[in-house]
C-alpha positions as CSV (number, residue, x, y, z in Angstrom):
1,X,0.0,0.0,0.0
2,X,1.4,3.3,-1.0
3,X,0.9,6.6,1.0
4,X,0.4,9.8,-0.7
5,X,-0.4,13.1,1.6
6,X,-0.9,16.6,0.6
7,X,0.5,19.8,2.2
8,X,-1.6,21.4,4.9
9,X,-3.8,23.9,3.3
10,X,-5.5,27.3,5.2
11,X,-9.0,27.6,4.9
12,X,-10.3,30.6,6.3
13,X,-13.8,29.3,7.8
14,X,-14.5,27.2,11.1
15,X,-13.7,23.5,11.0
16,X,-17.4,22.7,11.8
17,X,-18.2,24.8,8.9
18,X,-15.6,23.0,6.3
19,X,-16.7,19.5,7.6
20,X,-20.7,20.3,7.9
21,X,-19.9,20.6,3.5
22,X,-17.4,17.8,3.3
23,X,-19.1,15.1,5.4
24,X,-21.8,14.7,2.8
25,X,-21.6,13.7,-0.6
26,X,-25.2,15.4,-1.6
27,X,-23.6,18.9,-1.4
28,X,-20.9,18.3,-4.1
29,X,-23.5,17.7,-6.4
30,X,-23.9,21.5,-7.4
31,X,-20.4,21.4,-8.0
32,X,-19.4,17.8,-10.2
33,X,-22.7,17.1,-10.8
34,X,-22.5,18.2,-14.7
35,X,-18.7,17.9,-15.2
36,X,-18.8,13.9,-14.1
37,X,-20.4,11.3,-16.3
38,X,-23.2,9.2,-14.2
39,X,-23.1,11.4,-10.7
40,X,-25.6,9.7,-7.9
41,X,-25.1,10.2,-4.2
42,X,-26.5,10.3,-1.3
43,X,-25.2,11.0,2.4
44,X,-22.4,9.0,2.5
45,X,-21.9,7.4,-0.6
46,X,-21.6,8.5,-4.6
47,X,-21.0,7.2,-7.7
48,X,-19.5,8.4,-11.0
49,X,-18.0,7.4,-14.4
50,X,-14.3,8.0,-15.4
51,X,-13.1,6.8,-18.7
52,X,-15.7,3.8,-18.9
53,X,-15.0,2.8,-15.1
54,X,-17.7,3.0,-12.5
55,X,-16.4,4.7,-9.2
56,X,-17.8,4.4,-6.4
57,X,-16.9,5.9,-3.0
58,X,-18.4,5.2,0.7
59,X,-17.7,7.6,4.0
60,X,-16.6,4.6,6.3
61,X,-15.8,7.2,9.1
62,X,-16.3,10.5,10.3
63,X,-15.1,12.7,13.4
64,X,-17.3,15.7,13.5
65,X,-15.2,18.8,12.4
66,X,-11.6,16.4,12.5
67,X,-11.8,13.5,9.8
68,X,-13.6,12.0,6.9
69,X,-12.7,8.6,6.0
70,X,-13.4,7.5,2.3
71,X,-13.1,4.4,0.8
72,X,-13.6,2.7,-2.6
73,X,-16.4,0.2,-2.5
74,X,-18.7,-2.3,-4.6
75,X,-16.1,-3.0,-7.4
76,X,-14.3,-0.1,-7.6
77,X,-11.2,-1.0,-9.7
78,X,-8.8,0.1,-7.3
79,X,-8.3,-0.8,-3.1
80,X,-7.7,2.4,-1.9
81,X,-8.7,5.0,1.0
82,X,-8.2,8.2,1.5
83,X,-9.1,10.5,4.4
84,X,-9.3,14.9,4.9
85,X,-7.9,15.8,8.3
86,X,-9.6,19.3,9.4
87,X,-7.7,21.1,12.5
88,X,-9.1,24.0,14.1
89,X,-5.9,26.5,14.1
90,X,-8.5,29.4,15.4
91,X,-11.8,30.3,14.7
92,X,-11.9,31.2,10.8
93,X,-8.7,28.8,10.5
94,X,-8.8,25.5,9.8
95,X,-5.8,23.9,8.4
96,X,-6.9,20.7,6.1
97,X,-4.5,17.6,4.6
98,X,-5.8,14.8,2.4
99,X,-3.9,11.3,2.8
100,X,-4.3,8.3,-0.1
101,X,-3.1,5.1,0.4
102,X,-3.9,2.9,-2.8
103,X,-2.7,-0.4,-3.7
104,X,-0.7,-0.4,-7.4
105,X,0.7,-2.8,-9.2
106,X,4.4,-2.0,-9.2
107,X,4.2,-1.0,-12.6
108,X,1.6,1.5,-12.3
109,X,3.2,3.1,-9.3
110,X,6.3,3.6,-11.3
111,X,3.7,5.0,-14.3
112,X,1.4,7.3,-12.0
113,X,2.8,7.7,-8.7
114,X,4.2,11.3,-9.1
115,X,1.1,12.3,-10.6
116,X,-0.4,11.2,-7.8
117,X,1.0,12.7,-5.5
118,X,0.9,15.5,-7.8
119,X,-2.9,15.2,-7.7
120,X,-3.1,15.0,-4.1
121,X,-1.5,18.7,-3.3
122,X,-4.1,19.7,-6.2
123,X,-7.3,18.4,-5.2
124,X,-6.5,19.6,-1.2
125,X,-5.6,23.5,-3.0
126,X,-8.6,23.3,-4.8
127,X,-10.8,22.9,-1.6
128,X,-9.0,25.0,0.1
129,X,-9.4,27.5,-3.3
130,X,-13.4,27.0,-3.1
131,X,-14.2,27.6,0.9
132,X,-11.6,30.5,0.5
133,X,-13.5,32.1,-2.1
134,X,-16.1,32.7,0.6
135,X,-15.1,35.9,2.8
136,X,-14.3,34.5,6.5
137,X,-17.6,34.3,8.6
138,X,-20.0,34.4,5.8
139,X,-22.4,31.2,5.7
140,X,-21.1,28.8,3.3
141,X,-23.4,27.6,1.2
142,X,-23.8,23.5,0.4
């Protein structure tokens, strides 16, 4: 199993706040829901198409306003998990990390493993990027 974790990113709302939109796939729906083939979820699980293969994720654990736990599920065609770590820094500061560990073949690793790592860093900026582009202490909307 390899690890991949991103930097810590600073997003400038309360932890409750960041995890209240995180721990529930239904609120990314506005957001994916027309740039992924075949979005579905619900509460704690989605679904989605990416070049012909059906992904499907579950929420296996959650800390309220700390951690989300995410794992691949029903056939997804890789064993992997990956988890957002939220720590309340102050108020409006909440510093976030995302950590994969996936199970690849020891060619692919060799093949993808910077980009994912790569990808990692991205997705957690990108987050970070979207709550951020809420002023601090404005209601955040899911």
């Amino acid at each position: 199993m390899e690890r991949y974790e991103s930097k810590h990113v600073q997003i400038l709302h309360p932890a409750r706040a960041v995890y209240g939109v995180l721990a529930d796939f239904n609120h990314l729906t506005p957001v994916v829901g027309d740039k992924v083939e075949g979005w579905c979820a619900t509460e704690d699980t989605c679904s989605f198409k990416v070049q012909g293969f059906t992904v499907n994720l579950q929420m296996i654990e959650k800390v309220e306003h700390k951690l989300i736990k995410v794992t691949g599920a029903d056939g997804s065609p890789m064993d992997f998990t990956f988890w957002l770590q939220l720590v309340s820094a102050a108020e409006t500061d909440t510093r976030m990390r995302i950590v994969l560990d996936v199970e690849l073949p020891m060619m692919m690793k060799m093949m993808v493993g910077k980009k994912l790592a790569g990808a990692v860093d991205q997705i957690a900026e990108k987050i970070a990027e979207g709550f951020n582009s809420f002023p601090a202490g404005t209601t955040i909307p899911k």
